[in-house]
PDBQT receptor file of N, H, CA, C and O in Angstrom, charges set to zero:
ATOM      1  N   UNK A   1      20.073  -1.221  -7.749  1.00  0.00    +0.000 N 
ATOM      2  CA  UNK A   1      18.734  -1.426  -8.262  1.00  0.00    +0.000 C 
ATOM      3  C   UNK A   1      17.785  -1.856  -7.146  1.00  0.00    +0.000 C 
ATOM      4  O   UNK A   1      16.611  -1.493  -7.074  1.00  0.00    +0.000 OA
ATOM      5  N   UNK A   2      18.428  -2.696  -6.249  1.00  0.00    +0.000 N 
ATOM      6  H   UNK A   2      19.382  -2.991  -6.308  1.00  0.00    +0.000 HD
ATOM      7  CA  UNK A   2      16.974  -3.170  -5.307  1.00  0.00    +0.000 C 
ATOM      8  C   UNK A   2      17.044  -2.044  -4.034  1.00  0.00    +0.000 C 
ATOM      9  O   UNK A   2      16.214  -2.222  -3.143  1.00  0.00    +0.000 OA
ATOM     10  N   UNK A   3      17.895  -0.999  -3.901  1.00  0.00    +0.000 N 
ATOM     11  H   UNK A   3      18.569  -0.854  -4.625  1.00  0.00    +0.000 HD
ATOM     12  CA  UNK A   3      17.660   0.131  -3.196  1.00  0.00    +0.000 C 
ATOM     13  C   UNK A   3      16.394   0.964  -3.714  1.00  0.00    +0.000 C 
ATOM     14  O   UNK A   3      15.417   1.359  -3.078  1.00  0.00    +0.000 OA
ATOM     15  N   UNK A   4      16.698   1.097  -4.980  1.00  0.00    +0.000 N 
ATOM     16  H   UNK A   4      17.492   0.776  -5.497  1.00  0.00    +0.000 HD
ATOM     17  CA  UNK A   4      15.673   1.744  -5.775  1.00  0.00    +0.000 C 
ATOM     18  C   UNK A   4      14.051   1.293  -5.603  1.00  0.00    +0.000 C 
ATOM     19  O   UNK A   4      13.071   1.994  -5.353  1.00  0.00    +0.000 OA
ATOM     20  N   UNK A   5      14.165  -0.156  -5.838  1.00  0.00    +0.000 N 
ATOM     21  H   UNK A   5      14.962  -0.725  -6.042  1.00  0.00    +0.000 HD
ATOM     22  CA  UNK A   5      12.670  -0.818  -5.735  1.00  0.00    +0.000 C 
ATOM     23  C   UNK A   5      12.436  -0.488  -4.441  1.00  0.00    +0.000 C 
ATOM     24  O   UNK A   5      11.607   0.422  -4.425  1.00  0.00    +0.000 OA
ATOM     25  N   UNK A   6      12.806  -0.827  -3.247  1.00  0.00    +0.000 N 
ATOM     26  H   UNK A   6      13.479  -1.567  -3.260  1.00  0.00    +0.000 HD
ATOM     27  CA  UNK A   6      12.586  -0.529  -2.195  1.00  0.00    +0.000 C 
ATOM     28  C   UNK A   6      11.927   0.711  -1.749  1.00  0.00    +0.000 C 
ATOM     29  O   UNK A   6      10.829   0.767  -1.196  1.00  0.00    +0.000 OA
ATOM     30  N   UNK A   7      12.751   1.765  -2.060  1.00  0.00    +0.000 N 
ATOM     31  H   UNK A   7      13.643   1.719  -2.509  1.00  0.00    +0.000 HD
ATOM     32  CA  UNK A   7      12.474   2.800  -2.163  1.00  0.00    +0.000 C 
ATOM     33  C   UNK A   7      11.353   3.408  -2.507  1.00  0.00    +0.000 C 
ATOM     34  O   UNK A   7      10.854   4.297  -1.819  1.00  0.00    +0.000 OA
ATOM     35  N   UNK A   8      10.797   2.931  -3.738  1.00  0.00    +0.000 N 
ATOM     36  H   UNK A   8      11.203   2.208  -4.297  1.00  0.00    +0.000 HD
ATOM     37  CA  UNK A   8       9.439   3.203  -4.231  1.00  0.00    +0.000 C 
ATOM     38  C   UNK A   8       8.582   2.498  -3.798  1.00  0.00    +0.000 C 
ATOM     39  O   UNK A   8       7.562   2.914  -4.348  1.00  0.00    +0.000 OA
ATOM     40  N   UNK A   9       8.275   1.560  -3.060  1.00  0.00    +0.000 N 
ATOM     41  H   UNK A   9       9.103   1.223  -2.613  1.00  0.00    +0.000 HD
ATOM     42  CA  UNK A   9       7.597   0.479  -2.129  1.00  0.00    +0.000 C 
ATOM     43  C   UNK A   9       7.161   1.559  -1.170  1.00  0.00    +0.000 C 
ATOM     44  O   UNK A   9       5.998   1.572  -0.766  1.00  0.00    +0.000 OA
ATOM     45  N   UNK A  10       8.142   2.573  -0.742  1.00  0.00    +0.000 N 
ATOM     46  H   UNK A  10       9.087   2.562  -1.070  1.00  0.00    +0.000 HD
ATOM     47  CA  UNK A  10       8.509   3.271   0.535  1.00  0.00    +0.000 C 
ATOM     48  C   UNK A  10       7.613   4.672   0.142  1.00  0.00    +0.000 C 
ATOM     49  O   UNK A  10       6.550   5.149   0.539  1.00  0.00    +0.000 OA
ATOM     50  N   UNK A  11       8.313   4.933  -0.540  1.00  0.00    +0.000 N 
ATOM     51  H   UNK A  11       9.176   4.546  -0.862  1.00  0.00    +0.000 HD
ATOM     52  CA  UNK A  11       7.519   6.135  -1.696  1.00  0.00    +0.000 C 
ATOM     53  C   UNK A  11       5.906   6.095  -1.437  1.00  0.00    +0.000 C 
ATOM     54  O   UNK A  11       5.046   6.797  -0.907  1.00  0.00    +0.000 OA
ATOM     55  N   UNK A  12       5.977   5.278  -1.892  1.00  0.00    +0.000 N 
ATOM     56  H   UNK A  12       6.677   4.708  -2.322  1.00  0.00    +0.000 HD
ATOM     57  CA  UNK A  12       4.719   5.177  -2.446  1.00  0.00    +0.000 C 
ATOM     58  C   UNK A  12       3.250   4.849  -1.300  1.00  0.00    +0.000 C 
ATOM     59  O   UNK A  12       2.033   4.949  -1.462  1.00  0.00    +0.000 OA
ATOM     60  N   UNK A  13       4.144   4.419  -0.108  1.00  0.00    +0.000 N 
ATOM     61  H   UNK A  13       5.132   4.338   0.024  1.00  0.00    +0.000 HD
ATOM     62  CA  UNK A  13       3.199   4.050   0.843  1.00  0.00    +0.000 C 
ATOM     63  C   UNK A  13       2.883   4.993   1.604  1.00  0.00    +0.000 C 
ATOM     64  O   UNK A  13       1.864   5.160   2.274  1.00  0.00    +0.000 OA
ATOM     65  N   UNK A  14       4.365   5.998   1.403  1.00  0.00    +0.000 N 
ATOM     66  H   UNK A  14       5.193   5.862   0.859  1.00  0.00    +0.000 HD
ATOM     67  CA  UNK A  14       4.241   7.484   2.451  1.00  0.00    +0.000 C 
ATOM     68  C   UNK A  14       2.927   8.459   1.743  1.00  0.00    +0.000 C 
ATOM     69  O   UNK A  14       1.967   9.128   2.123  1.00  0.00    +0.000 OA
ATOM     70  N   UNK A  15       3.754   7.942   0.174  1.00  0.00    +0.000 N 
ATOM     71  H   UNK A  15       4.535   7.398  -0.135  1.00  0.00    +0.000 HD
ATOM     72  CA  UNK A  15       2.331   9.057  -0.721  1.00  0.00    +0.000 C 
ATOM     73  C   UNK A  15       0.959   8.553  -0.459  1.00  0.00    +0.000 C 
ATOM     74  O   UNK A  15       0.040   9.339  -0.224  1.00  0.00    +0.000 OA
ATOM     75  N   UNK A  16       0.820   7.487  -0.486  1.00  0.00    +0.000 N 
ATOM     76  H   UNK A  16       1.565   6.849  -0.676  1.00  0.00    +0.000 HD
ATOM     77  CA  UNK A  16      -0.956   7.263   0.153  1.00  0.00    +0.000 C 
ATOM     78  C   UNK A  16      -1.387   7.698   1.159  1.00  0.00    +0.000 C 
ATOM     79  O   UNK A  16      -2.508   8.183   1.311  1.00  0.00    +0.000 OA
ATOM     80  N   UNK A  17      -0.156   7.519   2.336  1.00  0.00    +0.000 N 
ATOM     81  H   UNK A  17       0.755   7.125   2.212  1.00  0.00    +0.000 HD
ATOM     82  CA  UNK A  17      -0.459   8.146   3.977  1.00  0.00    +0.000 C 
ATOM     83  C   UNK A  17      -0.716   9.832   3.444  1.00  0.00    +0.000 C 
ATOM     84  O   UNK A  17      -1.781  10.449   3.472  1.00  0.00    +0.000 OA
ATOM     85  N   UNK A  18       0.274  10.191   3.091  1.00  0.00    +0.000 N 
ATOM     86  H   UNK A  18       1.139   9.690   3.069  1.00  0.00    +0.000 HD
ATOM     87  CA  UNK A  18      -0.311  11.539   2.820  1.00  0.00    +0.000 C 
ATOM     88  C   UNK A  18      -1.033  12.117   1.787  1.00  0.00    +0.000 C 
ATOM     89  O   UNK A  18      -1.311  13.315   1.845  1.00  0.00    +0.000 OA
ATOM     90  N   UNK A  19      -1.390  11.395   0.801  1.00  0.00    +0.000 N 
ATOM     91  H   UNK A  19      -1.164  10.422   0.753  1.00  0.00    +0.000 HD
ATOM     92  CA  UNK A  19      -3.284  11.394   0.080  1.00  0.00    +0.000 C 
ATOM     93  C   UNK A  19      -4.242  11.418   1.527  1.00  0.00    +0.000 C 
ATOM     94  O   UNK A  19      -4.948  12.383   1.820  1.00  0.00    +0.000 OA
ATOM     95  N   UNK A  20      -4.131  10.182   2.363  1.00  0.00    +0.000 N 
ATOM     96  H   UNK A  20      -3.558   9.397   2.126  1.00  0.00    +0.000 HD
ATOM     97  CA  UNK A  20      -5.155   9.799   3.186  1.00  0.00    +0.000 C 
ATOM     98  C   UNK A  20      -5.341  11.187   4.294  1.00  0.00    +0.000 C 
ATOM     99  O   UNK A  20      -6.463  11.566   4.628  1.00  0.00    +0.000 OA
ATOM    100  N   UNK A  21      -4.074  11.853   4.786  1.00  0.00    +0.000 N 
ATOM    101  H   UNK A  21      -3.162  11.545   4.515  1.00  0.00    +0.000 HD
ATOM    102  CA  UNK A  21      -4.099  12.708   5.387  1.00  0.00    +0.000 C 
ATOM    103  C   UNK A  21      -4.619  14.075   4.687  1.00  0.00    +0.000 C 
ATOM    104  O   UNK A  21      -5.481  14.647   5.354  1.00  0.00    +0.000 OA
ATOM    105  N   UNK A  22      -4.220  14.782   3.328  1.00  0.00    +0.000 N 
ATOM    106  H   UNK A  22      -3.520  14.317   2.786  1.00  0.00    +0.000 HD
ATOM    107  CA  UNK A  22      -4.545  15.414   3.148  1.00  0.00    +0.000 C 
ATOM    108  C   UNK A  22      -6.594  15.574   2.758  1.00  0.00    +0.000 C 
ATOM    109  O   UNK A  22      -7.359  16.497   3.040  1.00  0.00    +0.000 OA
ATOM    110  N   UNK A  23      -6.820  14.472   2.161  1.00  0.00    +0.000 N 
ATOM    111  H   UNK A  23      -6.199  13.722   1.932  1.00  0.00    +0.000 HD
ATOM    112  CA  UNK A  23      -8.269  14.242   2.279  1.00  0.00    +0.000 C 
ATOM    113  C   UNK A  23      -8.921  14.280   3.258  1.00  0.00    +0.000 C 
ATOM    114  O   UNK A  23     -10.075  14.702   3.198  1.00  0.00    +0.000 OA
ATOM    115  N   UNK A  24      -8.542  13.984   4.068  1.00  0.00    +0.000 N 
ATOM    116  H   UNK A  24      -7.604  13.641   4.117  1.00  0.00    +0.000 HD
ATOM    117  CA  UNK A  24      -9.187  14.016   5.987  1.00  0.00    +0.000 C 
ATOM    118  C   UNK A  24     -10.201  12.775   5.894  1.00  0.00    +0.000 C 
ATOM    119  O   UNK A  24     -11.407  12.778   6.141  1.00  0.00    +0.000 OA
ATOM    120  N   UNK A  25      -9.147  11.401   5.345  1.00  0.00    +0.000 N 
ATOM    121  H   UNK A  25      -8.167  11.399   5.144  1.00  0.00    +0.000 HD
ATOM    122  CA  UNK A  25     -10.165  10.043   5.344  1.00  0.00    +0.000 C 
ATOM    123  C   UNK A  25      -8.998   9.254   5.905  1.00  0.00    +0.000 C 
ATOM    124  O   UNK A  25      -8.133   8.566   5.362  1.00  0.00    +0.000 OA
ATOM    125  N   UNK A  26      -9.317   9.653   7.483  1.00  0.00    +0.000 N 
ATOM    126  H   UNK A  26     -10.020  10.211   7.924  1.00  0.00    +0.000 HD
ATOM    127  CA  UNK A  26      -8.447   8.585   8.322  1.00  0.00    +0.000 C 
ATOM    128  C   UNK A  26      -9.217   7.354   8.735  1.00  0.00    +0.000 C 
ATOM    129  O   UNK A  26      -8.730   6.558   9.537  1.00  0.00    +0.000 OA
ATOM    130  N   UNK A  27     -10.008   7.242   8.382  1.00  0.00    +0.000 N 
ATOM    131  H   UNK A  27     -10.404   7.888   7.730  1.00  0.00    +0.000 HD
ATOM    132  CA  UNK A  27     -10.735   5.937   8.399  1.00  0.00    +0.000 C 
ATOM    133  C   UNK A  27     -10.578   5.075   7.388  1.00  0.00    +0.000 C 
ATOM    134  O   UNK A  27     -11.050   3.938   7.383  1.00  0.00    +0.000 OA
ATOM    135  N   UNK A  28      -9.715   5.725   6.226  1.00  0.00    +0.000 N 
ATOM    136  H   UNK A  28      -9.331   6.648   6.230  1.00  0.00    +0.000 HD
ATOM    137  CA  UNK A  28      -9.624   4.725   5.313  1.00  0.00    +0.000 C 
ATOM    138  C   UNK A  28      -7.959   4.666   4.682  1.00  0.00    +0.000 C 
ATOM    139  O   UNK A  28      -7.481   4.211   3.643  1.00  0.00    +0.000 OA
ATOM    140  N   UNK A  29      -7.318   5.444   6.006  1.00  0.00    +0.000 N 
ATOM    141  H   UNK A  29      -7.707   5.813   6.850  1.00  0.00    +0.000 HD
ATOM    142  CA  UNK A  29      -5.821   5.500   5.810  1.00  0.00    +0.000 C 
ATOM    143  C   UNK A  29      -5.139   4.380   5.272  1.00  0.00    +0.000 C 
ATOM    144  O   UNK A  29      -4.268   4.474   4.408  1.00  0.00    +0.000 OA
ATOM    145  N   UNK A  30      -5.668   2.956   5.958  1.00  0.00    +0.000 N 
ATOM    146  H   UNK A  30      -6.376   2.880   6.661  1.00  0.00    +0.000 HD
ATOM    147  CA  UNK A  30      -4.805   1.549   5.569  1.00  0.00    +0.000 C 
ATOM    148  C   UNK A  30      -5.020   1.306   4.107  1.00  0.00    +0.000 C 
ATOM    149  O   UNK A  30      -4.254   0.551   3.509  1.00  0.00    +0.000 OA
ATOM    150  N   UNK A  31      -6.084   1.941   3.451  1.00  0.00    +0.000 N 
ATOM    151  H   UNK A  31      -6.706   2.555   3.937  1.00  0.00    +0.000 HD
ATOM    152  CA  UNK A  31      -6.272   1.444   2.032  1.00  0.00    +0.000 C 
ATOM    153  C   UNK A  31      -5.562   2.447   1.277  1.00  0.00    +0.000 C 
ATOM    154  O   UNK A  31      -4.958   2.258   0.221  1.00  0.00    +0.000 OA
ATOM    155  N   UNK A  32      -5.671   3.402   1.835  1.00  0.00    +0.000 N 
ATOM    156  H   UNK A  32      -6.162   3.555   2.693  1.00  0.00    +0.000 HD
ATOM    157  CA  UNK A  32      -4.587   4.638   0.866  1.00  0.00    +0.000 C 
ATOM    158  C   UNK A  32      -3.239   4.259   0.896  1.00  0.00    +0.000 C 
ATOM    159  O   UNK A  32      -2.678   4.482  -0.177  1.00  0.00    +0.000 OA
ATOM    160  N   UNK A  33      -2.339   3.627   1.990  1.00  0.00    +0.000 N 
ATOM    161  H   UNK A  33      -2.795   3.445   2.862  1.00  0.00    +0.000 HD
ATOM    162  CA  UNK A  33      -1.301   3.299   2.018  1.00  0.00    +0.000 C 
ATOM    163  C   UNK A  33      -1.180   2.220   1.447  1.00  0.00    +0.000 C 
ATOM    164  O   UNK A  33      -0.369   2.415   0.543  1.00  0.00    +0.000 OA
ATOM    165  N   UNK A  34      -1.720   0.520   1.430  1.00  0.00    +0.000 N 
ATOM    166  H   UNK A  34      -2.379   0.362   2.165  1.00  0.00    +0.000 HD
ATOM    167  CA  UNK A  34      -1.470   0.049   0.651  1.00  0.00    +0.000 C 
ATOM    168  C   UNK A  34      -1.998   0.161  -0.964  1.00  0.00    +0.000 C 
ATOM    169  O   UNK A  34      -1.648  -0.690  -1.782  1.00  0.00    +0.000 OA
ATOM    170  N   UNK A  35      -2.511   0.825  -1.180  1.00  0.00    +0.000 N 
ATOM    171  H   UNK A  35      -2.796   1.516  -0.516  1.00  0.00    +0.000 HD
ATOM    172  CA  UNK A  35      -2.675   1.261  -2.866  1.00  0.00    +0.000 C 
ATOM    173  C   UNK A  35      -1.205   2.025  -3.001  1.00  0.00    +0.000 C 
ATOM    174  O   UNK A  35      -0.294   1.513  -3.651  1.00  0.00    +0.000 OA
ATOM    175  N   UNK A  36      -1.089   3.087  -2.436  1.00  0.00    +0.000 N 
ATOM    176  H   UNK A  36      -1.830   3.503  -1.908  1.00  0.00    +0.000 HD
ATOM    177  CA  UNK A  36       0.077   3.599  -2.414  1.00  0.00    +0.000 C 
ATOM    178  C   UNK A  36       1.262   2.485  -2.607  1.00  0.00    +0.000 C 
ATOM    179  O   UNK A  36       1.836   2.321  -3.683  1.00  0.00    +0.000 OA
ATOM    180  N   UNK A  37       1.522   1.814  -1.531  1.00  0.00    +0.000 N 
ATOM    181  H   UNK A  37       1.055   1.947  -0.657  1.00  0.00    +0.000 HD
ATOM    182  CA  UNK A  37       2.419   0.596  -1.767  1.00  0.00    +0.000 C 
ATOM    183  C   UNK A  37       2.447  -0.127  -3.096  1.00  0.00    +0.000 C 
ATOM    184  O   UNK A  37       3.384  -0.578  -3.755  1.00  0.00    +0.000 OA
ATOM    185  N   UNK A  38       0.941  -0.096  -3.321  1.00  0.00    +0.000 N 
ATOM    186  H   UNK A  38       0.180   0.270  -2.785  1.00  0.00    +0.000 HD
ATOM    187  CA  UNK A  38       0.904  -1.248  -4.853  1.00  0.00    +0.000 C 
ATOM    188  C   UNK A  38       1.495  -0.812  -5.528  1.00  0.00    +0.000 C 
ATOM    189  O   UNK A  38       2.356  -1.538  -6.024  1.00  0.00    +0.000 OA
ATOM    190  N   UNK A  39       1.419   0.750  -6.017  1.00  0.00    +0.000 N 
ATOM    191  H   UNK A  39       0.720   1.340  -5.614  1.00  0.00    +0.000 HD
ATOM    192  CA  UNK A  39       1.740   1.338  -7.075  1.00  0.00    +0.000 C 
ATOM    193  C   UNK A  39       3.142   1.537  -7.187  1.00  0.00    +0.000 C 
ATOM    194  O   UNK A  39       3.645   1.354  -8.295  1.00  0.00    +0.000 OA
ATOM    195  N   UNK A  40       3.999   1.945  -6.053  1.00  0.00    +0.000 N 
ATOM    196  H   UNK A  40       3.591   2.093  -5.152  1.00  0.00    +0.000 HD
ATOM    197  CA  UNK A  40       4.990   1.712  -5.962  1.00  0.00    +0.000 C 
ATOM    198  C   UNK A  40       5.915   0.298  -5.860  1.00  0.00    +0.000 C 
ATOM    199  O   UNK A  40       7.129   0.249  -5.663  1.00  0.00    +0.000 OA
ATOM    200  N   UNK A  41       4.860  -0.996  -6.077  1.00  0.00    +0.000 N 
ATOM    201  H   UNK A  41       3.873  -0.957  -6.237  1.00  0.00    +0.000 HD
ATOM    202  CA  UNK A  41       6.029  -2.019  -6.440  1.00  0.00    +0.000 C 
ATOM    203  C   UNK A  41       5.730  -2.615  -8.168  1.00  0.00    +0.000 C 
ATOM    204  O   UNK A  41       6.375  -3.312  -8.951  1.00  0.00    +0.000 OA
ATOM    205  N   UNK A  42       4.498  -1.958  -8.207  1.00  0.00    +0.000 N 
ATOM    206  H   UNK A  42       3.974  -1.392  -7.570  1.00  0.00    +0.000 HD
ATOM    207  CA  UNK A  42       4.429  -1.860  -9.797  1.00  0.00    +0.000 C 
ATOM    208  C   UNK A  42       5.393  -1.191 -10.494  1.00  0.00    +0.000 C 
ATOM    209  O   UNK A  42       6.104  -1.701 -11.360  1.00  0.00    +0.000 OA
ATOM    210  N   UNK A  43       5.448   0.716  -9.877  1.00  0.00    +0.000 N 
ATOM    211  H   UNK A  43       4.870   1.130  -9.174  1.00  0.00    +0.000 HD
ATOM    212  CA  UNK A  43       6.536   1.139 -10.414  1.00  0.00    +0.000 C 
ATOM    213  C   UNK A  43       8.167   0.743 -10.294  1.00  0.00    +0.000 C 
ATOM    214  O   UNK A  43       8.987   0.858 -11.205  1.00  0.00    +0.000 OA
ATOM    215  N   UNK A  44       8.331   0.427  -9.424  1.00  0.00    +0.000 N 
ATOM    216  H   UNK A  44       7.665   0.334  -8.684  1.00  0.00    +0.000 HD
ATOM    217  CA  UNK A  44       9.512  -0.252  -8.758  1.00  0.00    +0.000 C 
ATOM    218  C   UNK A  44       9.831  -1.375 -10.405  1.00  0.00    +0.000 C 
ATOM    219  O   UNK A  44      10.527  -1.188 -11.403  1.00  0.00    +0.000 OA
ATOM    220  N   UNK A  45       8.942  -2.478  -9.980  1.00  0.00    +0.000 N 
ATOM    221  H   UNK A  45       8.377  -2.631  -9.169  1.00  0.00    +0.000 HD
ATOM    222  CA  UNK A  45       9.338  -3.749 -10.980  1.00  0.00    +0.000 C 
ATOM    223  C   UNK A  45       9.965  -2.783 -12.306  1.00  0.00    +0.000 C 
ATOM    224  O   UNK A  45      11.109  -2.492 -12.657  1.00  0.00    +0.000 OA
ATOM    225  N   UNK A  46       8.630  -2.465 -12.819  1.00  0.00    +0.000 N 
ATOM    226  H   UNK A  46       7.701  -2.701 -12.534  1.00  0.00    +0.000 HD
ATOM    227  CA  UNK A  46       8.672  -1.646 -14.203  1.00  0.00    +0.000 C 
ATOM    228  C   UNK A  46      10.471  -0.952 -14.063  1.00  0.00    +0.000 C 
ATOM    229  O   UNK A  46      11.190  -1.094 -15.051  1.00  0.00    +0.000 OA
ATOM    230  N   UNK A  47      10.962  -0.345 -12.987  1.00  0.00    +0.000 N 
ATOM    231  H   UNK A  47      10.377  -0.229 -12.184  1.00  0.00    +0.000 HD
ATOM    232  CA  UNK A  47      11.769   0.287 -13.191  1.00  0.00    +0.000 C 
ATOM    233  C   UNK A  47      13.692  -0.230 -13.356  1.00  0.00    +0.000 C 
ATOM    234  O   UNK A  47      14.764   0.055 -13.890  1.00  0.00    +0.000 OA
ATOM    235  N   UNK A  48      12.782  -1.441 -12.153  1.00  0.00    +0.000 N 
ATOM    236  H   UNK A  48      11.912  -1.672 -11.719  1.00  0.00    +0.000 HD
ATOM    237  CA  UNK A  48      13.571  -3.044 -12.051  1.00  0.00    +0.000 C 
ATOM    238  C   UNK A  48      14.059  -3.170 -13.232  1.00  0.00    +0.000 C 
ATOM    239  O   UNK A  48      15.174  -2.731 -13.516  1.00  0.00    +0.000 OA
ATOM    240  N   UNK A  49      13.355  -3.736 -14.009  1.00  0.00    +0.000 N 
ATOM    241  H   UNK A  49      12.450  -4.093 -13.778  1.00  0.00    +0.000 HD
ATOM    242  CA  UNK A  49      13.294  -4.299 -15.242  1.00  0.00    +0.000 C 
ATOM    243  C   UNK A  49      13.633  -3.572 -16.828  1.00  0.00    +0.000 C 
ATOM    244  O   UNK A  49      14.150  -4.023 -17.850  1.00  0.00    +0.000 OA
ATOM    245  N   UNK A  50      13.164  -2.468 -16.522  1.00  0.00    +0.000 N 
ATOM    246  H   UNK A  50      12.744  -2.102 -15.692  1.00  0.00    +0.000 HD
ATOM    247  CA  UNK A  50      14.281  -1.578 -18.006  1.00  0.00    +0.000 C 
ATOM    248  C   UNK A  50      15.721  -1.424 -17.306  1.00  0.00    +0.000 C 
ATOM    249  O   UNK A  50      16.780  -1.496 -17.929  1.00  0.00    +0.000 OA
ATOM    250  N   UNK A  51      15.627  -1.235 -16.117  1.00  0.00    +0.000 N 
ATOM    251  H   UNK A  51      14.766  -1.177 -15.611  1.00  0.00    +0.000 HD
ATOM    252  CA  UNK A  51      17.539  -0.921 -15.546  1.00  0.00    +0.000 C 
ATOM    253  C   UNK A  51      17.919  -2.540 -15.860  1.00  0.00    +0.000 C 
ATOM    254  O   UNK A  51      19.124  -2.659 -16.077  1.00  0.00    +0.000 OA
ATOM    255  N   UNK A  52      17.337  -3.531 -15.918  1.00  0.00    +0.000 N 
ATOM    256  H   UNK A  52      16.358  -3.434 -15.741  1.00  0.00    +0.000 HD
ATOM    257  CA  UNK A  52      18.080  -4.608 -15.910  1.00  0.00    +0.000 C 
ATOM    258  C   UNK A  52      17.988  -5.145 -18.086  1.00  0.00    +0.000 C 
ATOM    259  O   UNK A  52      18.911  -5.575 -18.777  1.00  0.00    +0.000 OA
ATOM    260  N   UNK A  53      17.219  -4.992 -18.304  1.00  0.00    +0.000 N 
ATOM    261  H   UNK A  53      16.469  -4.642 -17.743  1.00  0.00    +0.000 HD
ATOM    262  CA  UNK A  53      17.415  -5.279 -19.907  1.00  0.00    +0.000 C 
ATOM    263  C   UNK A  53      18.284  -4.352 -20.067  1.00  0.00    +0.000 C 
ATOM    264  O   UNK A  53      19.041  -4.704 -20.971  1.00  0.00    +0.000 OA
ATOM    265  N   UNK A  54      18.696  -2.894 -19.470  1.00  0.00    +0.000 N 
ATOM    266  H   UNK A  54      18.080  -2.608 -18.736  1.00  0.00    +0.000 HD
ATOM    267  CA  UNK A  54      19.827  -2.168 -20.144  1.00  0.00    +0.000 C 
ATOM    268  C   UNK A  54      21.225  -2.340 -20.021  1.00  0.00    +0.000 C 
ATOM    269  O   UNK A  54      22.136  -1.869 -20.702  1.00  0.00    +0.000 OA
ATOM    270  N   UNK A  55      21.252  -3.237 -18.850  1.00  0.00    +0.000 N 
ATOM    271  H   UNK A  55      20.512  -3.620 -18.297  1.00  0.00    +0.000 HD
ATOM    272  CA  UNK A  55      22.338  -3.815 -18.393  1.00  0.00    +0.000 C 
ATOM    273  C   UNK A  55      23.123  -4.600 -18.808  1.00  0.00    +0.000 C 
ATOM    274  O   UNK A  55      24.352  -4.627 -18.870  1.00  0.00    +0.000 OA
ATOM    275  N   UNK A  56      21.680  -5.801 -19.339  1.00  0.00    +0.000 N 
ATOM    276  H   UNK A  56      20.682  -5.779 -19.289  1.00  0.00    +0.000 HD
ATOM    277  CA  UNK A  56      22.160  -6.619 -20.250  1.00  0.00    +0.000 C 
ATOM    278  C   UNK A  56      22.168  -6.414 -21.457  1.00  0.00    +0.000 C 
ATOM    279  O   UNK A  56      22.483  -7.386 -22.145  1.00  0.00    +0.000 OA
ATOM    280  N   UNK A  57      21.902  -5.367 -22.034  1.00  0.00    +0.000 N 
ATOM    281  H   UNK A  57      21.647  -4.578 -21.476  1.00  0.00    +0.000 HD
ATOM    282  CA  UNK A  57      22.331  -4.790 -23.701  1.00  0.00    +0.000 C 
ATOM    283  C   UNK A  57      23.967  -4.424 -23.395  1.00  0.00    +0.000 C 
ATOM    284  O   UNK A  57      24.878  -5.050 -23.937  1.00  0.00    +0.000 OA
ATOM    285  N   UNK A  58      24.196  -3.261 -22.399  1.00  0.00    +0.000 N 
ATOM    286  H   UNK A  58      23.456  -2.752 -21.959  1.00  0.00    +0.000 HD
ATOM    287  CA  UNK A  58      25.243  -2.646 -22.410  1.00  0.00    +0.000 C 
ATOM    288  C   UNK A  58      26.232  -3.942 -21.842  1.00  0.00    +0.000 C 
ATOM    289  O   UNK A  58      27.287  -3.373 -21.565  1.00  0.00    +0.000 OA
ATOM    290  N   UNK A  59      26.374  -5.167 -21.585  1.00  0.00    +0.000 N 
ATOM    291  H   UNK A  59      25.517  -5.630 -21.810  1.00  0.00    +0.000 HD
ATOM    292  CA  UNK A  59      27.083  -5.759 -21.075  1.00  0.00    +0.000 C 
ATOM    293  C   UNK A  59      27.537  -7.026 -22.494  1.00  0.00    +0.000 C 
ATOM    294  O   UNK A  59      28.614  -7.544 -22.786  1.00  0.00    +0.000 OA
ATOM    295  N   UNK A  60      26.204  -7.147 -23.075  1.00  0.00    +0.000 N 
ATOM    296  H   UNK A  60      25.329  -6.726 -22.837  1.00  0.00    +0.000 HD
ATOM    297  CA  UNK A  60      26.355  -7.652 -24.334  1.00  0.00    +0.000 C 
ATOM    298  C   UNK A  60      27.231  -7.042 -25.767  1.00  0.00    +0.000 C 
ATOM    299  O   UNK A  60      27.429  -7.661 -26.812  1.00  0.00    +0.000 OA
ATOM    300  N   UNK A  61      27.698  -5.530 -25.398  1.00  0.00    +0.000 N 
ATOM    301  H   UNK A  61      27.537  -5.026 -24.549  1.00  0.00    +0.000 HD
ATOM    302  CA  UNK A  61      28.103  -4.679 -26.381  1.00  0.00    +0.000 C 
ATOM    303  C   UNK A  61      29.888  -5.172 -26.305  1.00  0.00    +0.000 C 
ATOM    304  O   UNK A  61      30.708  -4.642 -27.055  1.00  0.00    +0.000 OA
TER     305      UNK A  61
């Protein structure tokens, strides 16, 4: 699971770099990457967190 979060941290910062690149707004590359980043530890948690309530259902069974 925390490979995963990571991952989308990672994801997500590359996907802004390359929003920022494909737009041709390298002047505003650092904000595309960390939005990028945000979104990916938003998605990350979110993803954190149903793998871990399912864990603890299926461990409770």
């Amino acid at each position: 699971m925390g490979f995963t979060f990571v991952s989308m941290i990672i994801a997500g910062g590359l996907f802004g770099w390359l929003l920022s690149w494909i737009l041709g707004q390298s002047h505003n590359e650092r904000t595309f990457i960390v939005s990028g980043a945000v979104v990916g530890i938003v998605y990350g948690m979110i993803d954190f967190i149903r793998d871990a309530l399912k864990a603890i259902r299926e461990d409770g069974q």
